[in-house]
N, C-alpha and C positions, 0 to 999 in steps of 0.2 A: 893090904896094899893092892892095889889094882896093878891089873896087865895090859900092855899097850903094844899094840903091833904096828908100825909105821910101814907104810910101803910107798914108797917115791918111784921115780918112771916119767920118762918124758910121753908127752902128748900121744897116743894111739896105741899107747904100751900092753892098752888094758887092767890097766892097774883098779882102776874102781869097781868093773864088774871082778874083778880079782877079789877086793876088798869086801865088797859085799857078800859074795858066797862065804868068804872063809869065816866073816862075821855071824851069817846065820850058820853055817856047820857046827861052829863052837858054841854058838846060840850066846852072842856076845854083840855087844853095841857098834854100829857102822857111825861114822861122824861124816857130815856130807857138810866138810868145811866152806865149799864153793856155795852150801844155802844162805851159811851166816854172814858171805859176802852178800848175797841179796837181801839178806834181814837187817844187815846197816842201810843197806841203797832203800830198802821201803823206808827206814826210819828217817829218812833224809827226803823224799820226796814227803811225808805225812809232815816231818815238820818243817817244808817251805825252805830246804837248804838244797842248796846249787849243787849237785855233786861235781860238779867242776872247779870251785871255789875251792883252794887249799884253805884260805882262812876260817869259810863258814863250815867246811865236813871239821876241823881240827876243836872248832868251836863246840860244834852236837858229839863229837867222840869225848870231850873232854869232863862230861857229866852224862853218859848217854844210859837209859835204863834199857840194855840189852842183854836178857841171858840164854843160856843154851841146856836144854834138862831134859829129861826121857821118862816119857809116861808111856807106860804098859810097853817100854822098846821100842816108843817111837820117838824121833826126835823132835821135839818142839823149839822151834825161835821165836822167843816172846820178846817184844818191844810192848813194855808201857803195861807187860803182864797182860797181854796178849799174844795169843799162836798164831804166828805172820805167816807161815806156813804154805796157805793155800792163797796166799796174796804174790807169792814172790815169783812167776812164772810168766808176767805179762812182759809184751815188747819194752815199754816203760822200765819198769824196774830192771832188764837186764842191760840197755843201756844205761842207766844209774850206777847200775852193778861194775860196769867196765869203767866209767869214769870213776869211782868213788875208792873202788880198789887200786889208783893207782898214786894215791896218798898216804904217804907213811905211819901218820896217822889210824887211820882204818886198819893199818896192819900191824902194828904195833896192840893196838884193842882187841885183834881179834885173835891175832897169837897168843895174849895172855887167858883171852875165855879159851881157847882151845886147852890151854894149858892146864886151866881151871876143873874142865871141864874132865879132861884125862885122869887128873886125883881119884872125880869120885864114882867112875865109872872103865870097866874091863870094856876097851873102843879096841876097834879098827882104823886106821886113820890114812886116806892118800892123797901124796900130794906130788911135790916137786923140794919140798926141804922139810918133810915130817921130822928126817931121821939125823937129819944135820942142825937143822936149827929150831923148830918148832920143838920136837921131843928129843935132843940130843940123849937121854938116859930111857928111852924105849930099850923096853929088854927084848922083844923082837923086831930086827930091821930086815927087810928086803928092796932089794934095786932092783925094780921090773922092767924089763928094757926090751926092743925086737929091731929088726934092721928096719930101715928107713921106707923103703918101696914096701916092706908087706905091712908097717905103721900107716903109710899113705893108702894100700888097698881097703883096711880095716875103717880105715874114717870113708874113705868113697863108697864101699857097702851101705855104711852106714846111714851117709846122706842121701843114697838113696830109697832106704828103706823108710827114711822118714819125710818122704817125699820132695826130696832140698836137693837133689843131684847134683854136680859139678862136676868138672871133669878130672880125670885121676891126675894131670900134669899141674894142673890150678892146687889143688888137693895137696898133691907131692910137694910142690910152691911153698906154700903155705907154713905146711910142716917144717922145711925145712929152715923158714924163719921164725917159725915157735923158738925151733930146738936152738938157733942162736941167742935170739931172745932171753929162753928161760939160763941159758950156761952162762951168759955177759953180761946180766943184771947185777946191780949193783949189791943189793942187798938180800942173802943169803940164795946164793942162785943155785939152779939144776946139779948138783954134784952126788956120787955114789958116795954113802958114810964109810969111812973107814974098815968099820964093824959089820955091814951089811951086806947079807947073801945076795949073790947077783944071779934073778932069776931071766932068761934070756928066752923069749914066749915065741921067738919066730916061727917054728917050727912045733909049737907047741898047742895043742887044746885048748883052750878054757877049763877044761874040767884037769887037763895035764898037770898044768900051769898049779889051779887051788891044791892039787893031790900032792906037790912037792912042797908048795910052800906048807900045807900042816905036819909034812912026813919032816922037818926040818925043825918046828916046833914040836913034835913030838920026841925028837931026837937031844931037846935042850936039857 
């Protein structure tokens, strides 16, 4: 039986550089759930569907050849039995990406490969509902969480290091219409699982942060 650790966390939480360390420390599988929302949106612009269109994305979801698999511990998104991988990164596809995921459809398809996917492999998984509604029966959950202004500094570092600047109060803005966004959506929104350690990063490392959450796994 495979092992699945979920870790959810609103917007700047840290939670994927979280995921990914603790993935390779265990030398265990990272799922970069947000690719295979861009390996739908490429499969949608290669076959000629609007990613705007509720009909025509429900239409290519409803017989789509999309899967999610791990050669030598990488992850591959093949469409059509090709690695879309190094195609999903352009301006294009991530506009695709953002209309295409906001169809029920798409997400319904892609919760079930994650799900799929969970079976036959020991993953890491982050999100905003891994541990509530995607992997409700994850045998490890953590709710990564930090206060709001130092979530807002960690993305304005950010955008500036990757040369996107903005300013910290637009930044701050922003975030704080994520965090209503992700809590007030309709279908399975931002909430801490019942069952799930609340790891609280404000004040903490990165390296703090991954040291407690395996000292919590290792305590299971």
């Amino acid at each position: 039986m495979s092992i699945n650790i979920a870790i959810d966390g609103p917007s700047g939480s840290g939670k994927s550089t979280l995921a990914k360390r603790i993935a390779k420390r265990l030398g265990i599988n990272y799922l970069d759930t947000g690719s295979m929302y861009r390996a739908a949106a490429y499969a949608a612009v290669q076959s000629g569907v609007d990613a705007r269109s509720e009909s025509e994305v429900d239409a290519l979801m409803s017989d789509i050849d999309l899967k999610t698999v791990y050669v030598r511990g990488e992850q591959h998104n093949l469409f059509r039995g090709q690695n879309v991988m190094p195609y999903i990164r352009t301006p294009e596809i991530s506009t695709a990406a953002s209309d295409i995921s906001a169809h029920p459809s798409v997400r319904h398809k892609l919760v079930a490969m994650q799900r799929d996917v969970a079976k036959n492999y020991d993953l890491v998984l982050d999100g905003r509902d891994i541990g509530t509604f995607v992997l409700p029966d994850a045998k490890y959950k953590f709710f990564v969480t930090a206060d709001i202004k130092e979530r807002a500094k960690r993305r304005h570092l950010e955008l500036q290091q990757r040369g996107t600047p903005q300013p910290y109060e637009d930044v701050l803005g922003e975030m704080r219409e994520r965090d209503y966004n992700d809590t007030n959506r309709a279908l399975a929104p931002l909430m801490q699982a019942s069952d799930a350690v609340l790891i609280d990063t404000t004040k903490m490392t990165i390296e703090d942060a991954v040291n407690e959450i395996l000292r919590r796994i290792e305590q299971e």
